[in-house]
NUROTOR-462116 format. One record per residue (C-alpha): residue number from 1; residue in three letters; x, y, z. Coordinates in pm, whole numbers, plus 32768, in hexadecimal, padded with zeros to 4 digits. Each point is the difference from the previous one (the first is absolute). Layout:
N
<NUM "ala" <X Y Z>> ...
END
This chain:
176
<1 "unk" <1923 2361 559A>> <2 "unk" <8108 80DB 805D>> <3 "unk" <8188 7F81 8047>> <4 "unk" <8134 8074 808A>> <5 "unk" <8126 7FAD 7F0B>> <6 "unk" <8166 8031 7FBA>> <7 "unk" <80CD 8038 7ED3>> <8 "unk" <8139 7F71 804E>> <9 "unk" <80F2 8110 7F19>> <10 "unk" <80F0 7F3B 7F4C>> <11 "unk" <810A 805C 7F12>> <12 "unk" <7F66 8033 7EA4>> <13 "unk" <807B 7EAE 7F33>> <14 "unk" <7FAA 7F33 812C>> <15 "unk" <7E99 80AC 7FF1>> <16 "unk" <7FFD 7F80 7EBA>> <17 "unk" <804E 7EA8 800B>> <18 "unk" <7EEF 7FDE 8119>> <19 "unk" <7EFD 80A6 7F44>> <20 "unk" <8030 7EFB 7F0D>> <21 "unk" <801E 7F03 80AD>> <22 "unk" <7E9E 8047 80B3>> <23 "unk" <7F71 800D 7EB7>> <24 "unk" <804A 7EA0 7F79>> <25 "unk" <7F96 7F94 8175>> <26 "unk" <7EFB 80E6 8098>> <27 "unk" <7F96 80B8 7ED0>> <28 "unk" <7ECC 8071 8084>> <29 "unk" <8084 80AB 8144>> <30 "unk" <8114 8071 7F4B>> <31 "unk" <7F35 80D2 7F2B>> <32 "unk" <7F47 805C 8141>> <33 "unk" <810F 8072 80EA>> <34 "unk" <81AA 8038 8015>> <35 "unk" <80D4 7F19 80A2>> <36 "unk" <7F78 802B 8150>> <37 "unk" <8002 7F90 818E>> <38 "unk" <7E94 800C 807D>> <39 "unk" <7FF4 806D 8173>> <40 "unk" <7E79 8042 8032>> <41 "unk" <7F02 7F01 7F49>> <42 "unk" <7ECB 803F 7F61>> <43 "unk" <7F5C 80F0 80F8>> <44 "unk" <7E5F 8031 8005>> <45 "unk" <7F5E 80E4 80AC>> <46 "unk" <810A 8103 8070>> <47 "unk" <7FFD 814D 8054>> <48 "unk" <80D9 8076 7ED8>> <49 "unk" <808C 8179 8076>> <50 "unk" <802B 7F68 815E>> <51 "unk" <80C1 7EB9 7F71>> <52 "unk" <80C4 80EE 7F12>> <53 "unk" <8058 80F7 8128>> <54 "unk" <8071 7EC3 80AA>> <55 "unk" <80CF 7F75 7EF4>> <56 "unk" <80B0 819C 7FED>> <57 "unk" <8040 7FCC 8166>> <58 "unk" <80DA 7EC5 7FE4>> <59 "unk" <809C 804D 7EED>> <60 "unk" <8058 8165 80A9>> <61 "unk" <80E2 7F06 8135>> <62 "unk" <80A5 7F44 7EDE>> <63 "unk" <8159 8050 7F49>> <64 "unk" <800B 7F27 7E85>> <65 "unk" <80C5 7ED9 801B>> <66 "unk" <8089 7EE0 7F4D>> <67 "unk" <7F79 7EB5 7FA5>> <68 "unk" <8062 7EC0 7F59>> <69 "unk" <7F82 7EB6 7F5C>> <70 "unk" <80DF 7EE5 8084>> <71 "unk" <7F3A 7EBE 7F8B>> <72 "unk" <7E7B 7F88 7F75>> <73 "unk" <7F0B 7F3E 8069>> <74 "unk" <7EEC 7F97 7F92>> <75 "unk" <7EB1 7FE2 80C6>> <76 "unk" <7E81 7FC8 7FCE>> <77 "unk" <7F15 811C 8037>> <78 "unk" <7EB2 7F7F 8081>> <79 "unk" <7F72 816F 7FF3>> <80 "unk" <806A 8004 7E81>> <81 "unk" <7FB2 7E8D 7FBA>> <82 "unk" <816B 8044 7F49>> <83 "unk" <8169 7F69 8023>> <84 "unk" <80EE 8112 8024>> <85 "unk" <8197 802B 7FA1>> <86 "unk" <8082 8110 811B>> <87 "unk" <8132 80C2 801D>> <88 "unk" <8050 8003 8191>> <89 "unk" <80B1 8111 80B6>> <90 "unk" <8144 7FDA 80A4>> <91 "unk" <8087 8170 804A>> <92 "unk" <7ED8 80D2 8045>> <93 "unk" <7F08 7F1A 80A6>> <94 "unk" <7FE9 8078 8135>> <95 "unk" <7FA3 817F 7FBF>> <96 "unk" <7F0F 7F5C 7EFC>> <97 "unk" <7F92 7F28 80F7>> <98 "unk" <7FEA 8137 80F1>> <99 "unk" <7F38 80ED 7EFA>> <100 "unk" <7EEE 7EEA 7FB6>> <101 "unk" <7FBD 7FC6 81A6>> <102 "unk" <8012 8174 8039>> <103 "unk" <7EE3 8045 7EDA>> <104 "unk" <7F3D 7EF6 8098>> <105 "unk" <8008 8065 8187>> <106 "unk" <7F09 8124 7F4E>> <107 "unk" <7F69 7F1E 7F5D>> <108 "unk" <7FAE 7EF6 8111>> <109 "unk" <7F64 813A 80F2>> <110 "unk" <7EFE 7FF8 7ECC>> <111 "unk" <7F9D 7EB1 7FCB>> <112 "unk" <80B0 7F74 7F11>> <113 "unk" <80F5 7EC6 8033>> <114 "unk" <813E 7FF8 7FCF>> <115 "unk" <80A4 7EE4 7F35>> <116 "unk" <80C9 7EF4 80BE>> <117 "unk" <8161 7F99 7F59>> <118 "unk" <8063 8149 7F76>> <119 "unk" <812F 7FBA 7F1F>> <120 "unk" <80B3 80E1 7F38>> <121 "unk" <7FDF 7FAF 7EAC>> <122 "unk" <7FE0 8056 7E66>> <123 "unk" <7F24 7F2E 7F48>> <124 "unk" <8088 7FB3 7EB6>> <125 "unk" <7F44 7EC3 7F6A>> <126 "unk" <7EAE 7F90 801E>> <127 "unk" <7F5A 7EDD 7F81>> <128 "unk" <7EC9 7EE6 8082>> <129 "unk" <80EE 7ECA 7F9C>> <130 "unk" <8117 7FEB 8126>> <131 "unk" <80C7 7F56 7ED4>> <132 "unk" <8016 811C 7F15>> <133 "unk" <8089 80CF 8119>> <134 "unk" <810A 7EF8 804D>> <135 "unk" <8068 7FF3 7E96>> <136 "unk" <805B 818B 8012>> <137 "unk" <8152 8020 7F7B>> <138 "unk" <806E 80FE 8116>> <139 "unk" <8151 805C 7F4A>> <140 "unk" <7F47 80EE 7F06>> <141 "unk" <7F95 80EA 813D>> <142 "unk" <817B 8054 8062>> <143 "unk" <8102 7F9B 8105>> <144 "unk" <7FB4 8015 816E>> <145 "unk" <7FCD 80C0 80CD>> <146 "unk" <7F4F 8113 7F3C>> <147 "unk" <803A 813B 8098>> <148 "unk" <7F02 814D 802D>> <149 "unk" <7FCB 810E 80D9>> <150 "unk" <7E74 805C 80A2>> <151 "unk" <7FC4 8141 8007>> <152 "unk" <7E6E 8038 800C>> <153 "unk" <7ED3 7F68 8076>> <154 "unk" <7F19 801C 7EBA>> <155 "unk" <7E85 7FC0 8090>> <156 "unk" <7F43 7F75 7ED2>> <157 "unk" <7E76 7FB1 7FC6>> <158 "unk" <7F8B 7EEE 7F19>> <159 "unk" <7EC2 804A 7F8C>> <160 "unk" <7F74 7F47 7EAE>> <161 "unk" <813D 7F56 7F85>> <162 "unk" <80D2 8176 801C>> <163 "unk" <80E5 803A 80FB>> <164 "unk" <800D 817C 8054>> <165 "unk" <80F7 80BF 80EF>> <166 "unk" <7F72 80A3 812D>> <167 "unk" <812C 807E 809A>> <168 "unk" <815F 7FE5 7FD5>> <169 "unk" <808E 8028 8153>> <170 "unk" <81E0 802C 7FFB>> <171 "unk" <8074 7F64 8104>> <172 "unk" <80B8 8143 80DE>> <173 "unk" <8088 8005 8123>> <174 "unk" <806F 814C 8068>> <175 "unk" <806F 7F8E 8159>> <176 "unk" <8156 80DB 7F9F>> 
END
């Protein structure tokens, strides 16, 4: 399955203390992946150099920009079977927002659907009992917002447990 992700880069302690927190509440992704804002979901059957030349060309009509967290929420995950603890983004949705329906208009000419309800977001807890995720003490994570800046579109394959990078793809727009 291949995915389109982001690595939100935040300052080095706040890194940290998110990392950590992900591995007392998603251990297993944590081990798995970075802090991360998944644009493209679990694509079969694509044409890999053609999705990758894709993903270089949107990245090529995109300058970096900022991002926040401003609050959680938590929501179940039918596709998972899993209740999840999210970080939501305030400052940076909509060129987030922008970036996941531009990689799918490709996508969509190639029969594959695109997700409905795209929101912004950083999972940071996971769990099957809705209760455990409500009893989260959120105040070990930081004080909102939590601030970062996107810079690349990282295009990942998960193939046997591993996640492996296909192409890291800086976001650069040299419209100057």
């Amino acid at each position: 399955m291949i995915y389109v992700l982001v690595y939100p880069a935040f300052d080095d302690r706040l890194m940290g203390s998110i990392q950590a927190f992900r591995l007392t509440h998603e251990p297993d992704r944590a081990r798995l992946v970075p802090p991360h804002i998944t644009l493209v979901f679990a694509l079969h059957q694509v044409e890999e150099e053609a999705f990758l030349s894709h993903c270089d060309h949107i990245a090529q009509q995109r300058c970096p920009f900022s991002v926040s967290f401003c609050f959680f929420r938590a929501a179940f995950d039918p596709y998972e079977n899993m209740h999840k603890l999210m970080l939501s983004c305030g400052e940076g949705k909509l060129p987030l927002t922008q970036l996941h329906d531009d990689l799918y208009s490709w996508l969509k000419h190639h029969g594959h659907c695109q997700p409905s309800g795209f929101s912004p977001h950083m999972t940071v807890a996971t769990h099957p009992d809705r209760d455990q995720i409500e009893k989260i003490d959120l105040r070990t994570l930081g004080k909102l917002p939590l601030h970062a800046e996107v810079r690349a579109l990282e295009v990942v394959k998960l193939h046997g447990g591993k996640l492996s990078l296909l192409q890291s793809v800086p976001l650069h727009n040299d419209k100057s």
